[in-house]
N, C-alpha and C positions, 0 to 999 in steps of 0.2 A: 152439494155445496159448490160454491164458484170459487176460484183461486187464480189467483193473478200470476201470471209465468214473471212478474218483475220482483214480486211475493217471492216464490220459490226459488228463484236466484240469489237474493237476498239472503232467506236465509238458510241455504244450502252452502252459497258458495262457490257452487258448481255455474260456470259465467262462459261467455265465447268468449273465443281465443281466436289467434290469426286465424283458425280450422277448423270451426263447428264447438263443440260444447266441451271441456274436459273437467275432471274434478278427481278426488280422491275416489277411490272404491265405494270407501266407506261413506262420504259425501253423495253419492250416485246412489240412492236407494234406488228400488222400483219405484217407488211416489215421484219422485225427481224426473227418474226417464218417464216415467208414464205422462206427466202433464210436459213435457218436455215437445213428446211425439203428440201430444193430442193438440198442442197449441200449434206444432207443426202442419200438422194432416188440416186444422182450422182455415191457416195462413193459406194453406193449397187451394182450398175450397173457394177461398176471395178474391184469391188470386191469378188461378191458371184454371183451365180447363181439364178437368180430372175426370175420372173414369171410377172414380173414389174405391180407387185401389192404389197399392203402395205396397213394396218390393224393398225389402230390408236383407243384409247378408254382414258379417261381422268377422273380424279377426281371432286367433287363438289363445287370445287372453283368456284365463282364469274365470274371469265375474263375465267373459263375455254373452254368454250362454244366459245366464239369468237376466243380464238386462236386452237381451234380442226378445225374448219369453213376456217384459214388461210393455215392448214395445206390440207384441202380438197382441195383449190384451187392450193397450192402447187403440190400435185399429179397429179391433172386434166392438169397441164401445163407442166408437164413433161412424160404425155402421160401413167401415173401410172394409176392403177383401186386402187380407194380408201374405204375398209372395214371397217365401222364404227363398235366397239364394245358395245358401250354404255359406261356408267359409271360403272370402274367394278375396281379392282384391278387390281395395278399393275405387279402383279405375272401372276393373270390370262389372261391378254395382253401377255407375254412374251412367257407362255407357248401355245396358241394358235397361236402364230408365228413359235414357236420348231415343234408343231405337224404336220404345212401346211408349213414351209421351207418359210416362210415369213417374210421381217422386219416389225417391229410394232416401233411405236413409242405413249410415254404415256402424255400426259399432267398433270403434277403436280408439287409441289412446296413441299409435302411428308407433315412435320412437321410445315414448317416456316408460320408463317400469312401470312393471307389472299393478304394484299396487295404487295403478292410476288406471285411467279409461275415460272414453270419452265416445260423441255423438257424431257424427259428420251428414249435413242434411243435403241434400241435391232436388232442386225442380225440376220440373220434366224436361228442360233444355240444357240443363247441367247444374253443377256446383253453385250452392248460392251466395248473393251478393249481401255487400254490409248492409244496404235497403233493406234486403232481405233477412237477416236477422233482426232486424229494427222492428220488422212487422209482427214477427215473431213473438219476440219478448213485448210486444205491448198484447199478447193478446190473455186471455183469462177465459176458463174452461170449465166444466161442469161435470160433479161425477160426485159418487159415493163414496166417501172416505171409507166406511166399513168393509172395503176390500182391503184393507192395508192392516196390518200390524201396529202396533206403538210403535217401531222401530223403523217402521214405512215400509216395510216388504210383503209383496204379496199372497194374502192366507192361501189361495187357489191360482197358483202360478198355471198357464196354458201351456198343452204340451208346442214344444214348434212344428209347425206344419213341415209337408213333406216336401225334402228339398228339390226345387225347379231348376234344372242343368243348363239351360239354354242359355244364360247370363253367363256361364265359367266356359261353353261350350263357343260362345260367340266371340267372346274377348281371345280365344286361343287361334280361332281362325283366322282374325283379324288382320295377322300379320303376316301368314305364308301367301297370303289372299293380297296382300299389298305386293311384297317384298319378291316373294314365288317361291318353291318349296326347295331350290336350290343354293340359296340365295347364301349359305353359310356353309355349304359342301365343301369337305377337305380340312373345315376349322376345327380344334377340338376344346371345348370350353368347359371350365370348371364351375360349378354353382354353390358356393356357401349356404345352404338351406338355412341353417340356427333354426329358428320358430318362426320365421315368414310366413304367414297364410298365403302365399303367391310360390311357395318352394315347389313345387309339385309342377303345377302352372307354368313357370318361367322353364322348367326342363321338357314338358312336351314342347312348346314355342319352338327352343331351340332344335328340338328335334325332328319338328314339322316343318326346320328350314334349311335339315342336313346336315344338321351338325352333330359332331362326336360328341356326348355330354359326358364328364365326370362329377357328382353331387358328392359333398365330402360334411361332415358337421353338420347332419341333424343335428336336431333339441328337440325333447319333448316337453321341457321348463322353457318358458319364456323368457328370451334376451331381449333387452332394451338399444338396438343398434339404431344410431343415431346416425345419419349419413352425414352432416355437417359435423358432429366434433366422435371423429373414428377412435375406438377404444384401443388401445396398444396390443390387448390379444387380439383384435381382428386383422388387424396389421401383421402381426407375427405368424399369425395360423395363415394368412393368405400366403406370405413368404415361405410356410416349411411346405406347405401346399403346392405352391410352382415349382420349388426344387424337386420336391418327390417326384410331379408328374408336370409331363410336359403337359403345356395348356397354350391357347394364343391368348388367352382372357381368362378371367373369373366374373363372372355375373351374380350380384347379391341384391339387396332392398330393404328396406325396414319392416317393419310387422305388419303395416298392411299393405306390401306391396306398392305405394306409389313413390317412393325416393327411392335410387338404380343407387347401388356400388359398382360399380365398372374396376376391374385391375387389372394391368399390362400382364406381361409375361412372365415375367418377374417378380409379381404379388403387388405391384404396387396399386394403391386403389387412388384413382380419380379423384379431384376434388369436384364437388355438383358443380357448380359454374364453369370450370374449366368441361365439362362433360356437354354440359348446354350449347357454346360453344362450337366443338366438334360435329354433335350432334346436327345444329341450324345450320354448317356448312354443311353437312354429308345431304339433308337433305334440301337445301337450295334453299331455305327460307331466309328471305331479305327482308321482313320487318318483324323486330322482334322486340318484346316487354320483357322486363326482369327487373328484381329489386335492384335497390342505391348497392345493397354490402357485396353483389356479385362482382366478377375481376372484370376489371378494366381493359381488359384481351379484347373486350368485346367489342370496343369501339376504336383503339388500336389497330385491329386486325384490317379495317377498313373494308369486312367482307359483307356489310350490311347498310343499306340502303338506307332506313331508317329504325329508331331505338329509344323507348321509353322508359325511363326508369323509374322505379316506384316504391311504395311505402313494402316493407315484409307480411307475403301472407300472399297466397293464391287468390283472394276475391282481391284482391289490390291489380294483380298482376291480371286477373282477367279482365280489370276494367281499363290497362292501359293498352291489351290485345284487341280492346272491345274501340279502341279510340285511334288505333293504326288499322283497321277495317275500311278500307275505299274502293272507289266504282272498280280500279283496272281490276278487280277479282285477287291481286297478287298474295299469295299465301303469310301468311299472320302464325304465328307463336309466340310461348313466351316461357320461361324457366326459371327455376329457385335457386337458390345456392344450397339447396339438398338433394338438387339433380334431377328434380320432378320436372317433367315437362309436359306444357298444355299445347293443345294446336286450336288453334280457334277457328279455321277454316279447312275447308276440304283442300286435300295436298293431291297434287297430279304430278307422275313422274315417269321416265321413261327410261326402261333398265337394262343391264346388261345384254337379258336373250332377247332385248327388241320391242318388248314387250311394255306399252303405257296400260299404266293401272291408276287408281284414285283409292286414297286413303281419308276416311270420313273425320270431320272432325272430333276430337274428344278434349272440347277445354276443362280441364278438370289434369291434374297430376298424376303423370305414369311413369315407373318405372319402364317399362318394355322399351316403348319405343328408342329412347336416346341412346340406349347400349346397342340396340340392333343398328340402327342406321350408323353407326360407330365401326363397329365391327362388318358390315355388309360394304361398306368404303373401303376397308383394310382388306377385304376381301378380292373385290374389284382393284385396285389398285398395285395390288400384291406389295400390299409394308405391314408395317406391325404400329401398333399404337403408338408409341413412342416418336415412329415417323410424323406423327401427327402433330402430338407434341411442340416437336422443334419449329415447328410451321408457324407457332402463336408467339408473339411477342410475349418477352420473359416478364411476366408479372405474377407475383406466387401470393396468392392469399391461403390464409389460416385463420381457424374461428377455432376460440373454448368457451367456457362456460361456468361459472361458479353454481354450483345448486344449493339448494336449498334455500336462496336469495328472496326473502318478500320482494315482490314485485313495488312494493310501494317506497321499500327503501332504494331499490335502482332509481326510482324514478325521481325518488329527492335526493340523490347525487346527480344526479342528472343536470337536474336546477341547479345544486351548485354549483356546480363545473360552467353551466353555460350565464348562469349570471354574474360570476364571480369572474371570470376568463381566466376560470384553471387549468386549460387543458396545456400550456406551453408548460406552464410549471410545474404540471403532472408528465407529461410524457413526452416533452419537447429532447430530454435530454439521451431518451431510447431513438431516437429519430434522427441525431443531426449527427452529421458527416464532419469528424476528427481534422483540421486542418493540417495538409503535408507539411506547412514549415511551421518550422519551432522559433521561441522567440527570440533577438540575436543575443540578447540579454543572459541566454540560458535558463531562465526562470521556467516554473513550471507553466504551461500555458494553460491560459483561462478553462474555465468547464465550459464545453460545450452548448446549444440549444438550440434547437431545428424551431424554424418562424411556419406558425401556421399562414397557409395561403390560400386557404379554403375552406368555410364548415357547410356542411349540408345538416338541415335536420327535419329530411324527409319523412326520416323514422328511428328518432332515438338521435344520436348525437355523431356525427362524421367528420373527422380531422385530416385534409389533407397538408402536411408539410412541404415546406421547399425543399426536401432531399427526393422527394418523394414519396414517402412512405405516407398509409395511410391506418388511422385507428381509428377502428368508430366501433363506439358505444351504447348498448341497447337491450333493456327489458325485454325478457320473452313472452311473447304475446298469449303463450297457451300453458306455461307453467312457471314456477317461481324460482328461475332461474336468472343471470344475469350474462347477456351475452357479450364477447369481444371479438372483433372480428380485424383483422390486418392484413394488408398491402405494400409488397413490395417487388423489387428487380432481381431481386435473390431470394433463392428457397430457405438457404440458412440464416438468412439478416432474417428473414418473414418466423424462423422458430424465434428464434431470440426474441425479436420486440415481442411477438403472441407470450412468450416466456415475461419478459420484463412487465409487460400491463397486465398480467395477469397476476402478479408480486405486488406489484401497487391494488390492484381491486380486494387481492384478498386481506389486505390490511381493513377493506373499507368492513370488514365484518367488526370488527372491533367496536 
């Protein structure tokens, strides 16, 4: 029978997000991935030049395993040869596609619990674009239902093939092969593993670059670590963590490896955009793409030539990397406010022992790279993170999150606020700056109310105030969550207001 992938979106559920496909567990049958990946593999066929083989690898999620197994069978029935990678990052899937002119697709669900998951699809030149989901979901597929259960799972699940190492083997070399195998000798750095499928991974790296590693905090149960809104025990476990042992860093990631926790010496972990940041300086890159909600350091800092800012979501961000691309060759990236960073073009550098080397590009989201060239500065330089730090004009952003939020009800406050012009009488009164004198009269003086003097709504709803401070408000593009994100000149005014709109949103559950 034929089935239309806008059919099985419908009514599964199961929809792209800012990052390839997510959905409940239980929403994600085999039926779901299966036409998911066949309408994918279709879309390559039309599209790219294929080799009609395809290279699939997955995180250590729970249901991972069984929908890698739907994806094999997907392949096998459209006459594809199927590359299993193992359990490896996301980055390193993508870029083992780049190097073989392959599409890969990754099983995860990145950040969100466990009893979610999700698809991540890559062409043979990298991560794909919103086009590229477009073509996707219009396409409709052909196949015998009587593989499946009433339930949509598959009666005769395929064993997975035998794992191919050269994909987790390529991405590890990647960087001593850049950077040089000295390049972190003397440091001694800590690694939070939890259930990162990159935990393993991220400690050879560092050790293939000289570095002392200390790994503290396995998991064999899946954590949901979110690099944009940090959980208070990861905060505290990196803190008794520094005090116990000395570290110049601790190096973390989320579940699949491509959003970096970075933390000082100290425990304290990095916000992604202030990480991006550091990163584009250490390594010389002057044009760079990043969302609207990232800090404002970045065009402050005056260290960047040119700067695109853009709607939330990696194919957004590769399309404003893809639109800073010009003749003089000058090297192109761009980064998340979850610390992911892409490089859109080959990076050439010339290093400490003398030594120019070329780092190939990988637009697509990595952990590795932005903590290494972070840390290989501090290295060079002889400072500590913190030195770095001081270096960036003082603007402190913070992001939280309401869960559980239908995305449909964010999005009609959304309307309201932006047709109604609630935003000064919602959150004007957290924003504006108390007047020194009082009245002569002795009266109480009036309530306060910061003047909006700027909205953006590149993506979701952006309030900058005349104190400065900025709120902006926005729907999670990949789960039903409701995000806030804030800006300000102070790390403590930036808890507060994030504390104060986050009191006003959770009213809007009522």
């Amino acid at each position: 029978m034929s089935v239309s992938m806008q059919d099985v979106m419908k009514q599964s559920g199961v929809a792209f997000g800012t990052s390839g496909a997510r959905g409940l567990v239980t929403a994600m049958t085999d039926r779901v991935c299966y036409v998911y990946a066949r309408s994918f593999i279709k879309y390559c066929e039309q599209n790219y030049k294929c080799d009609h083989t395809i290279a699939i690898a997955g995180d250590l999620r729970p249901s991972t395993e069984r929908i890698l197994k739907s994806l094999v069978k997907a392949g096998e029935d459209s006459a594809w040869k199927v590359i299993y990678c193992g359990r490896i990052p996301s980055p390193a899937i993508a870029l083992y596609g780049i190097d073989k002119a392959l599409p890969t697709i990754m099983v995860t669900g990145s950040h969100i619990p466990a009893d979610r998951n999700g698809i991540k699809f890559n062409h043979p030149m990298g991560e794909i674009t919103k086009k590229d989901e477009q073509g996707i979901v219009s396409q409709s597929v052909d196949f015998d239902e009587a593989i499946f259960d009433a339930k949509g799972m598959l009666k005769n699940a395929p064993a997975l093939p035998a794992i191919e190492t050269e994909a987790e083997e390529n991405y590890i070399k990647r960087y001593p092969e850049f950077f040089g195998t000295k390049a972190l000798s003397g440091l001694t750095i800590g690694v939070y593993q939890h259930s990162a499928v990159g935990r393993d991974i991220v400690v050879k790296v560092l050790e293939s670059l000289g570095a002392t590693v200390k790994p503290f905090a396995r998991s064999e149960t899946f954590i949901p670590v979110d690099t944009e809104a940090i959980r208070k025990e990861d905060e505290e476990l990196a803190r008794e963590f520094s005090h116990k042992d000395f570290v110049d860093a601790i190096f973390s990631t989320d579940g699949d490896s491509d959003r970096p926790l970075l933390a000082d010496d100290t425990g304290m972990w990095l916000r992604g955009d202030v990480l991006g940041i550091l990163a584009a300086q250490a390594l010389g890159i002057k044009r760079i793409a990043t969302p609207v909600s990232c800090n404002t350091s970045l065009e402050k800092s005056g260290s960047f030539d040119k700067i695109c800012r853009t709607r939330i979501g990696s194919p957004y961000v590769i399309a404003g990397m893809e639109s800073l691309v010009d003749e003089d060759k000058a090297a192109v990236a761009g980064y998340e406010a979850n610390g992911g960073f892409l490089l859109q073009t080959d990076l050439t550098r010339t290093f400490e022992d003398g030594a120019t080397r070329t780092l190939k590009a990988l637009p697509t989201r990595d952990a590795l790279l932005p903590m290494l060239a972070v840390m290989v500065r501090v290295r060079e330089e002889r400072m500590c993170i913190v030195d770095l730090l001081k270096k960036l004009p003082k603007r402190f952003t913070l992001s939280d999150r309401l869960k559980e939020f239908p995305t449909e009800i964010s999005k009609a406050k959304l309307a309201e606020i932006r047709e109604q012009k609630l935003g000064k009488k919602l959150f004007g009164a957290l924003t504006a700056k108390p007047s020194r004198f009082k009245p002569k009269d002795g009266s109480t003086p009036a309530p306060f109310h910061g003047e909006i003097v700027s909205i953006d709504e590149t993506d979701g709803y952006r309030m900058e105030f005349d104190s400065g401070d900025i709120v902006h408000l926005r729907p999670s593009g990949n789960a039903p969550e409701f995000r806030c994100y804030v800006e300000t000149e102070d790390k403590v005014r930036s808890a507060e207001l994030l504390a104060g709109c986050m009191k006003i949103m959770e009213g809007w559950r009522k």
